[in-house]
PDB file of N, CA, C and O in Angstrom:
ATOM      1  N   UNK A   1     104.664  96.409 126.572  1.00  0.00           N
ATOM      2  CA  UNK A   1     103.817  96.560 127.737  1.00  0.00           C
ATOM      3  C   UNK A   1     103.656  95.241 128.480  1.00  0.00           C
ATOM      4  O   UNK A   1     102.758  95.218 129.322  1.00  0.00           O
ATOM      5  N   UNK A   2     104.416  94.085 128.293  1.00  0.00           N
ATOM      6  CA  UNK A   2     104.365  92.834 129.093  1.00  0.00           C
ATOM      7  C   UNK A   2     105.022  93.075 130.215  1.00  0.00           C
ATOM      8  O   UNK A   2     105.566  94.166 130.384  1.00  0.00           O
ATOM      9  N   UNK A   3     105.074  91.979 131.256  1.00  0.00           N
ATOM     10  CA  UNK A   3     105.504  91.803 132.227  1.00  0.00           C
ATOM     11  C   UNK A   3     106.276  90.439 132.853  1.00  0.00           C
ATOM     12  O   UNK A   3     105.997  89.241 132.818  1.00  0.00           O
ATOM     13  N   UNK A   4     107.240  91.112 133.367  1.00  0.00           N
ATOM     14  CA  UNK A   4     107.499  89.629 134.629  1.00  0.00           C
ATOM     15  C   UNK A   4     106.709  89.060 135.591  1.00  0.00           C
ATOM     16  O   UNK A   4     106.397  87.873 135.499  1.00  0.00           O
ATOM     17  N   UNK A   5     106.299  89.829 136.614  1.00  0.00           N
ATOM     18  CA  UNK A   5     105.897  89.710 137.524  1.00  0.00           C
ATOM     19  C   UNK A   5     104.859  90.514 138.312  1.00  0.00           C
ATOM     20  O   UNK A   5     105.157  91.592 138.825  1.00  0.00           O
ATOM     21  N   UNK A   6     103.476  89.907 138.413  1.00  0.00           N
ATOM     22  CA  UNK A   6     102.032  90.777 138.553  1.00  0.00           C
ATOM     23  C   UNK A   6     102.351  90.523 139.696  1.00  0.00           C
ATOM     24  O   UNK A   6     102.617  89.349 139.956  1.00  0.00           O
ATOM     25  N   UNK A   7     102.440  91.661 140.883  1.00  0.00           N
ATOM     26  CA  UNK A   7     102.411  91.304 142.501  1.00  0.00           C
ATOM     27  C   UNK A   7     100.863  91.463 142.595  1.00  0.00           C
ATOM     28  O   UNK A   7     100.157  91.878 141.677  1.00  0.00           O
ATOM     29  N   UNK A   8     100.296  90.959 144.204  1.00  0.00           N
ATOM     30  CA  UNK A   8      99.505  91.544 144.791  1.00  0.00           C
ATOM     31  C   UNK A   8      99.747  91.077 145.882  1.00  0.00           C
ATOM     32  O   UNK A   8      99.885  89.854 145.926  1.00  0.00           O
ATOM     33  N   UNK A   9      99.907  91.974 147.326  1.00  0.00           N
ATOM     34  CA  UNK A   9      99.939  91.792 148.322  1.00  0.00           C
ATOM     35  C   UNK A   9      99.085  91.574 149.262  1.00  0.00           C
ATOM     36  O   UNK A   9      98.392  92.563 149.498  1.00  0.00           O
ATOM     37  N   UNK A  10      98.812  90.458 150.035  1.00  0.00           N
ATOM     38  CA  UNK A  10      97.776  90.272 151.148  1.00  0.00           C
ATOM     39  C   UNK A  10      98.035  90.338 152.771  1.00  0.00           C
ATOM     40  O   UNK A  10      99.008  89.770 153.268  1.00  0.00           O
ATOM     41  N   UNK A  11      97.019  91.129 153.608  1.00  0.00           N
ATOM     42  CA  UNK A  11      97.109  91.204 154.687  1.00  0.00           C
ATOM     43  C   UNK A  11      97.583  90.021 155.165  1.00  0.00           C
ATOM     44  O   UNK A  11      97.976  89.124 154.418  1.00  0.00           O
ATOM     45  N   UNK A  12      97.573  89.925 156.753  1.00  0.00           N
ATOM     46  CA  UNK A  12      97.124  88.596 157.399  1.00  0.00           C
ATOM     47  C   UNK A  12      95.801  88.306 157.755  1.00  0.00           C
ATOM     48  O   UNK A  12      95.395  87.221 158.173  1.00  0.00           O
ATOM     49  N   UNK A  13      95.124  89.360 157.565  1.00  0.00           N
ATOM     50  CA  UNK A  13      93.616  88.285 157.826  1.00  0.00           C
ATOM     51  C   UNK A  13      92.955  88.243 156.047  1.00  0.00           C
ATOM     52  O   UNK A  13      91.763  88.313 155.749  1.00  0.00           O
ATOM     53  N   UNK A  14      93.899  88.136 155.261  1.00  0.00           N
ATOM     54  CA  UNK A  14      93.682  87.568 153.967  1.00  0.00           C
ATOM     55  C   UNK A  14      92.731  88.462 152.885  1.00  0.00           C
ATOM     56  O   UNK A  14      92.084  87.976 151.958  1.00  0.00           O
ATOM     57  N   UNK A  15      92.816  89.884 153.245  1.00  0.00           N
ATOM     58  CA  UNK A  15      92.623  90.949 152.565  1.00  0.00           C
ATOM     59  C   UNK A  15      93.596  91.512 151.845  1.00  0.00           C
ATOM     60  O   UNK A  15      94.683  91.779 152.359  1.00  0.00           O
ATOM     61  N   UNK A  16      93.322  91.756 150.584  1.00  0.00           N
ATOM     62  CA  UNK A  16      94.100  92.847 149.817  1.00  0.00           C
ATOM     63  C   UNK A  16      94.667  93.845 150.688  1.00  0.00           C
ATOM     64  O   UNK A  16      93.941  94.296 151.574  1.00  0.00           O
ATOM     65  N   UNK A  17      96.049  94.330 150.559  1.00  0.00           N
ATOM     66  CA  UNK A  17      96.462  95.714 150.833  1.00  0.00           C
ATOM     67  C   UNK A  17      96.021  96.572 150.051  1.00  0.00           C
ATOM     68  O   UNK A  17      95.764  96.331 148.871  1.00  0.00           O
ATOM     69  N   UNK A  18      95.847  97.919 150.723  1.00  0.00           N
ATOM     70  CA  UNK A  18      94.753  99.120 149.761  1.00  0.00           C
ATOM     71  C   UNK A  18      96.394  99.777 149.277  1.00  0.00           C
ATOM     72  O   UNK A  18      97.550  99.485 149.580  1.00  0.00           O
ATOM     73  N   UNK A  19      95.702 100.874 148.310  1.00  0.00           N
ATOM     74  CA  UNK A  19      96.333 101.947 147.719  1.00  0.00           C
ATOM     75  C   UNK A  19      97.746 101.463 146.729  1.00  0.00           C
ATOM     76  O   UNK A  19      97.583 101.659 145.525  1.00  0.00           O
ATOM     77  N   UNK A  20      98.878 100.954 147.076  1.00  0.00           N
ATOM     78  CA  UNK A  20     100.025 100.303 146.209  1.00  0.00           C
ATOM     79  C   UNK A  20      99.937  98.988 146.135  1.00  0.00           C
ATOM     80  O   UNK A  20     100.962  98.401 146.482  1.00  0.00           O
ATOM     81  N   UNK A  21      99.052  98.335 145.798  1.00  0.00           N
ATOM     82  CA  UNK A  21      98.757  96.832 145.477  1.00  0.00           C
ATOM     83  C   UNK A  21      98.293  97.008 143.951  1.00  0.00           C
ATOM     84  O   UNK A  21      97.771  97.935 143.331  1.00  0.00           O
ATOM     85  N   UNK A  22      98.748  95.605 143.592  1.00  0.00           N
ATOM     86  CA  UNK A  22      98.696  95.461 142.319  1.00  0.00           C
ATOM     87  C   UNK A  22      99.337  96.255 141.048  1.00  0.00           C
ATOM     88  O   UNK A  22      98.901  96.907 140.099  1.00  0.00           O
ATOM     89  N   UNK A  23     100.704  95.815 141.583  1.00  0.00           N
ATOM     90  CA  UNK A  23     101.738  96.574 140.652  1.00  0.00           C
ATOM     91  C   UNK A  23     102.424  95.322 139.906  1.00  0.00           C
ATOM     92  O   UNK A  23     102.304  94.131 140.193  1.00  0.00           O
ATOM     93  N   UNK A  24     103.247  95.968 138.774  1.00  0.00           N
ATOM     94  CA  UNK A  24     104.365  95.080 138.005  1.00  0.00           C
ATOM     95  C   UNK A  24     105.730  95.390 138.153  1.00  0.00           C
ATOM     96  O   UNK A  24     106.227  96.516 138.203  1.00  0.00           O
ATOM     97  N   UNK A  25     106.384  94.128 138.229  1.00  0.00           N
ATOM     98  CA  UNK A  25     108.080  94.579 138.258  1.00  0.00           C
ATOM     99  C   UNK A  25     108.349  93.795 136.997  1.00  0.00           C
ATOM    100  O   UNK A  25     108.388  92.582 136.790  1.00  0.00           O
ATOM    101  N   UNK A  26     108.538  94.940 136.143  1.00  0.00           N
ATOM    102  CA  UNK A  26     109.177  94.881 134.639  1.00  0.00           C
ATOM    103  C   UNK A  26     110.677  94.157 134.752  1.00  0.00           C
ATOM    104  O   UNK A  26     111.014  93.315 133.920  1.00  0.00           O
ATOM    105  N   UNK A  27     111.368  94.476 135.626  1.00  0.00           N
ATOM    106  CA  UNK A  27     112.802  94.599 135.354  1.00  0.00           C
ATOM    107  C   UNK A  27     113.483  94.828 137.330  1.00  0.00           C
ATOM    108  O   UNK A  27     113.020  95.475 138.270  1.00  0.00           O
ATOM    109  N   UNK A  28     114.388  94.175 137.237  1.00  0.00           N
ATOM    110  CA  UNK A  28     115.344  94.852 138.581  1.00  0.00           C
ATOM    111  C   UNK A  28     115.404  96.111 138.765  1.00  0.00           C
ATOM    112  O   UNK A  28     115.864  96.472 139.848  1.00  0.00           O
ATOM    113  N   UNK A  29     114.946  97.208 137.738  1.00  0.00           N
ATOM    114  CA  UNK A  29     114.814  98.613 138.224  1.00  0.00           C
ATOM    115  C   UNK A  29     113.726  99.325 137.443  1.00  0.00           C
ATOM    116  O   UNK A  29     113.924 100.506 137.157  1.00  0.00           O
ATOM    117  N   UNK A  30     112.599  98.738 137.066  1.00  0.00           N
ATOM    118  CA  UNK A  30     111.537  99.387 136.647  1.00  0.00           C
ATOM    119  C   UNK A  30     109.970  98.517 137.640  1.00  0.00           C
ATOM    120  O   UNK A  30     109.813  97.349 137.996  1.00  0.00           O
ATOM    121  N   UNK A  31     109.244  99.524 137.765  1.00  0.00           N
ATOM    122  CA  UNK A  31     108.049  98.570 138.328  1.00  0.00           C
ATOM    123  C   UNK A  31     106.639  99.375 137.653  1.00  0.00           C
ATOM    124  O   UNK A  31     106.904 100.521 137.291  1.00  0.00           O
ATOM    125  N   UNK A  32     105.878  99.151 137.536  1.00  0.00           N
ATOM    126  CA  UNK A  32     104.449  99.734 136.491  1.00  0.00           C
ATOM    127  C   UNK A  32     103.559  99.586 137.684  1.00  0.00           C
ATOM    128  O   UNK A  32     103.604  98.687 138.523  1.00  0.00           O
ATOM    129  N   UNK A  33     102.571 100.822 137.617  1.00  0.00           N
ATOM    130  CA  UNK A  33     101.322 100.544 138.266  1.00  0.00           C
ATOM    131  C   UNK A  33     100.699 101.590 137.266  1.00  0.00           C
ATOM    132  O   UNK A  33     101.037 102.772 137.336  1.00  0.00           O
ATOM    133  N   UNK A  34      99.963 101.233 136.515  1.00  0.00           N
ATOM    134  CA  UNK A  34      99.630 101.457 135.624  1.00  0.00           C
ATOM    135  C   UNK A  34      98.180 102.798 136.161  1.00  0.00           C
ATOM    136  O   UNK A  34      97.192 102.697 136.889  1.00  0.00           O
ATOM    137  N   UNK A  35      98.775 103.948 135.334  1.00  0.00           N
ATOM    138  CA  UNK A  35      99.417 103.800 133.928  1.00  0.00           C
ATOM    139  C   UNK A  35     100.617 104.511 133.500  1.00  0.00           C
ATOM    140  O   UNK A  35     100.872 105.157 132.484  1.00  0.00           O
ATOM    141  N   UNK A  36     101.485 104.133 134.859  1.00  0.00           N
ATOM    142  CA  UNK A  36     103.013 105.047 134.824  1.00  0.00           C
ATOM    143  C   UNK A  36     104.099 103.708 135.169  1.00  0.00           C
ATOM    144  O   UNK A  36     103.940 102.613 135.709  1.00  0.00           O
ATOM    145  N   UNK A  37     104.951 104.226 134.723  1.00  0.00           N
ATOM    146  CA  UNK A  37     106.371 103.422 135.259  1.00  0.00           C
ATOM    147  C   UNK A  37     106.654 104.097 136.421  1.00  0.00           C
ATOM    148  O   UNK A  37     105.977 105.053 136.802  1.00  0.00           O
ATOM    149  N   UNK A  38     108.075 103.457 137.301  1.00  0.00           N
ATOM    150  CA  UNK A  38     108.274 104.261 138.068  1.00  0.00           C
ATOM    151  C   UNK A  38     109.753 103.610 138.141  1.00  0.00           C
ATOM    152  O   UNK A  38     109.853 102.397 138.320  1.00  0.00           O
ATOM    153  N   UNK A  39     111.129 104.588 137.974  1.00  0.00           N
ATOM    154  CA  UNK A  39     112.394 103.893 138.548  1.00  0.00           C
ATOM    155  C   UNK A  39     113.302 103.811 139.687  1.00  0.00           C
ATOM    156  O   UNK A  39     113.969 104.769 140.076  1.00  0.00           O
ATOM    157  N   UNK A  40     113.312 102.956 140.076  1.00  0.00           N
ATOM    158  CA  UNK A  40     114.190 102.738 141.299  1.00  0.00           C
ATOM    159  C   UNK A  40     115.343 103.597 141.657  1.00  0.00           C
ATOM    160  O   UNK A  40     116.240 103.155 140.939  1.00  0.00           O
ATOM    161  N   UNK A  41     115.751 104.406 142.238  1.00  0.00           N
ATOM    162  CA  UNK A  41     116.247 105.492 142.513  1.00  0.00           C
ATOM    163  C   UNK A  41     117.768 105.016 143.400  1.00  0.00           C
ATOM    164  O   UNK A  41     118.885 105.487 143.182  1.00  0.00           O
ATOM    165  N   UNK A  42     117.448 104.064 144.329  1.00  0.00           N
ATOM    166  CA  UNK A  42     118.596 103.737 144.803  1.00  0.00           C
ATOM    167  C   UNK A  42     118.580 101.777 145.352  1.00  0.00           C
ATOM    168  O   UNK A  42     117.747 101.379 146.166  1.00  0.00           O
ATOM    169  N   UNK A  43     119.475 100.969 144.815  1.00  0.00           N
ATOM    170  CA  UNK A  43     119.777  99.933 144.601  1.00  0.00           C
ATOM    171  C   UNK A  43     118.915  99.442 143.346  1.00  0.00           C
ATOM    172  O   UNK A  43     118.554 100.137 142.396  1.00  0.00           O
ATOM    173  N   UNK A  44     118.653  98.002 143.576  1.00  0.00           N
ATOM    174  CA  UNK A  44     117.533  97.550 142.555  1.00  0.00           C
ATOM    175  C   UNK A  44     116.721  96.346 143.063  1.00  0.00           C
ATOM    176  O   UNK A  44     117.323  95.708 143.926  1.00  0.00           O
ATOM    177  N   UNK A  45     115.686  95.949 142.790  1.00  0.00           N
ATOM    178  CA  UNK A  45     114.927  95.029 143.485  1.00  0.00           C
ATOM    179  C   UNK A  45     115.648  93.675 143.255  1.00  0.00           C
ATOM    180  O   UNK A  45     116.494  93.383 142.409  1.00  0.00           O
ATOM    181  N   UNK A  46     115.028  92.849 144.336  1.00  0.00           N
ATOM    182  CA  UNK A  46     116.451  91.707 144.030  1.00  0.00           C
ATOM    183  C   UNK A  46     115.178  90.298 142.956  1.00  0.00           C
ATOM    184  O   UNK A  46     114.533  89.324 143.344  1.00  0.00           O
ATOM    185  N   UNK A  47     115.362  90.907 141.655  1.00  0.00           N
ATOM    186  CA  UNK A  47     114.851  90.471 140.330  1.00  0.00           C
ATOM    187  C   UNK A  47     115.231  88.953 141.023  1.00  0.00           C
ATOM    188  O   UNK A  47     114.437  88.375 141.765  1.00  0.00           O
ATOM    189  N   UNK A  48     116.370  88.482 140.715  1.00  0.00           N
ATOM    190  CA  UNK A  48     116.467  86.863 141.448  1.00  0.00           C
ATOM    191  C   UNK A  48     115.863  86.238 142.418  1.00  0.00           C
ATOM    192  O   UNK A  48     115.272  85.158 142.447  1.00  0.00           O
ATOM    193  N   UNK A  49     116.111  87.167 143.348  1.00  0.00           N
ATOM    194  CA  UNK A  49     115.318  86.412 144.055  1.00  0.00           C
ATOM    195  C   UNK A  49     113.495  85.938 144.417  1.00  0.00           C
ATOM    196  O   UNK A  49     112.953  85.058 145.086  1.00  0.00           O
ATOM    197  N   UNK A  50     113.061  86.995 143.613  1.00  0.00           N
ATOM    198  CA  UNK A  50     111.937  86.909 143.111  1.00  0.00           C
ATOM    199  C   UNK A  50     111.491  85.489 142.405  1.00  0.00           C
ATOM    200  O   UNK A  50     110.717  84.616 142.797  1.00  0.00           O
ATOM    201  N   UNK A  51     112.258  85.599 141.244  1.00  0.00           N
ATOM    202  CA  UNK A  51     112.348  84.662 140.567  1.00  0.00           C
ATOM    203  C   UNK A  51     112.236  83.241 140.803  1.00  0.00           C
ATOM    204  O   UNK A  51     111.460  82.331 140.510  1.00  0.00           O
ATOM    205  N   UNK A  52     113.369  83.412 141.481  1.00  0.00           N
ATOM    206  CA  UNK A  52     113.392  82.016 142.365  1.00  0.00           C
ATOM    207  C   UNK A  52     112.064  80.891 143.342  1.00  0.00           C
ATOM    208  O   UNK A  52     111.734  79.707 143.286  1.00  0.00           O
ATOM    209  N   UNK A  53     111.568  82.337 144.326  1.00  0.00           N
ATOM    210  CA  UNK A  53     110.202  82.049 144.340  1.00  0.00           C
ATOM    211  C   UNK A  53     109.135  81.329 143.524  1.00  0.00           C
ATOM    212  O   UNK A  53     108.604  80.277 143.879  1.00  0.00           O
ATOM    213  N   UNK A  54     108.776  82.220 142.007  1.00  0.00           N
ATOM    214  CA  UNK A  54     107.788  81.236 141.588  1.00  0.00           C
ATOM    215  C   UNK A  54     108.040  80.365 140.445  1.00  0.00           C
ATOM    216  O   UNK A  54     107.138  79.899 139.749  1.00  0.00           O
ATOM    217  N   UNK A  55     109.303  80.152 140.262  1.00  0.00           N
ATOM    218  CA  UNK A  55     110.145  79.163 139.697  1.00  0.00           C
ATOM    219  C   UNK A  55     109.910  77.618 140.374  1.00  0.00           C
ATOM    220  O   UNK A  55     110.575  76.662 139.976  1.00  0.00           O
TER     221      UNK A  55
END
């Protein structure tokens, strides 16, 4: 049940986005918002470049 990467997304006037905020990307084709998985259906998230970010 660990993770890579806890997102949370913010507006521009520096508010949370409602409803799909605060999800996990397990993997290049899995992401959790608990308390389900969910799989990527067509391509895969670009895991690298993510990475790279908070590297």
């Amino acid at each position: 049940m660990g993770y890579s990467f806890k997102v949370t997304i913010y507006l521009s006037d520096g508010n949370e986005a409602g409803d799909w905020n605060n999800f996990i990307i397990n993997s290049d084709d899995t992401i959790r918002k608990d308390p389900f998985f969910y799989s990527v259906t067509k391509g895969n998230i670009d895991y690298s470049y993510i990475e790279g970010i908070v590297e």
